[in-house]
C-alpha positions, -999 to +999 in steps of 0.1 A: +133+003-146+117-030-133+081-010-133+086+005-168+102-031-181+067-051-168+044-023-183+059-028-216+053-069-215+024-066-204+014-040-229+034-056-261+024-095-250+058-113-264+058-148-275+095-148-262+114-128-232+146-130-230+162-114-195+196-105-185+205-108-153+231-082-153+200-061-158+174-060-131+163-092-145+151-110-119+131-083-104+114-083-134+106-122-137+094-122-101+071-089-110+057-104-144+051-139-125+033-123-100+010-104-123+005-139-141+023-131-172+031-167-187+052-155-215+076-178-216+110-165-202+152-170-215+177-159-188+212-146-204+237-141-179+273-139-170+261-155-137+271-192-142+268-201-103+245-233-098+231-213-075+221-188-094+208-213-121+187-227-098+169-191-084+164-184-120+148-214-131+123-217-100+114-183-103+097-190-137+125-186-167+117-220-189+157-223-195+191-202-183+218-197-208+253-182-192+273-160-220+300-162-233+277-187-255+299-212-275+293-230-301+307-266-310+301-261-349 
């Protein structure tokens, strides 16, 4: 899924990815990065560890949003 996931960014050249981690996100990130695809990156996950925060961000996602997303308005 990882493989077929990159060939599609690389193919389609997003302005915007948005990755859940649930997913084989990070797989993904770390492939795309690699291949130096600077498309800028949006984790979504249920994952709301610091730790896992922290992997994420220094792997190349710009921020890393952890769902339930609530709103204050």
């Amino acid at each position: 899924m990882a493989t077929r996931t990159l060939q599609l960014w690389t193919a389609m050249q997003p302005e915007l990815v948005v990755l859940d981690l649930s997913l084989p996100g990070l797989d993904v990130l770390l492939r795309a990065r690699a291949a130096r695809c600077n498309t800028p990156v949006l984790i979504l996950t249920m994952c709301a560890a610091m730790g896992d925060r922290s992997v994420g961000l220094n792997v190349g996602a710009e921020d890393y949003l952890v769902r339930p997303l609530v709103s204050r308005h």
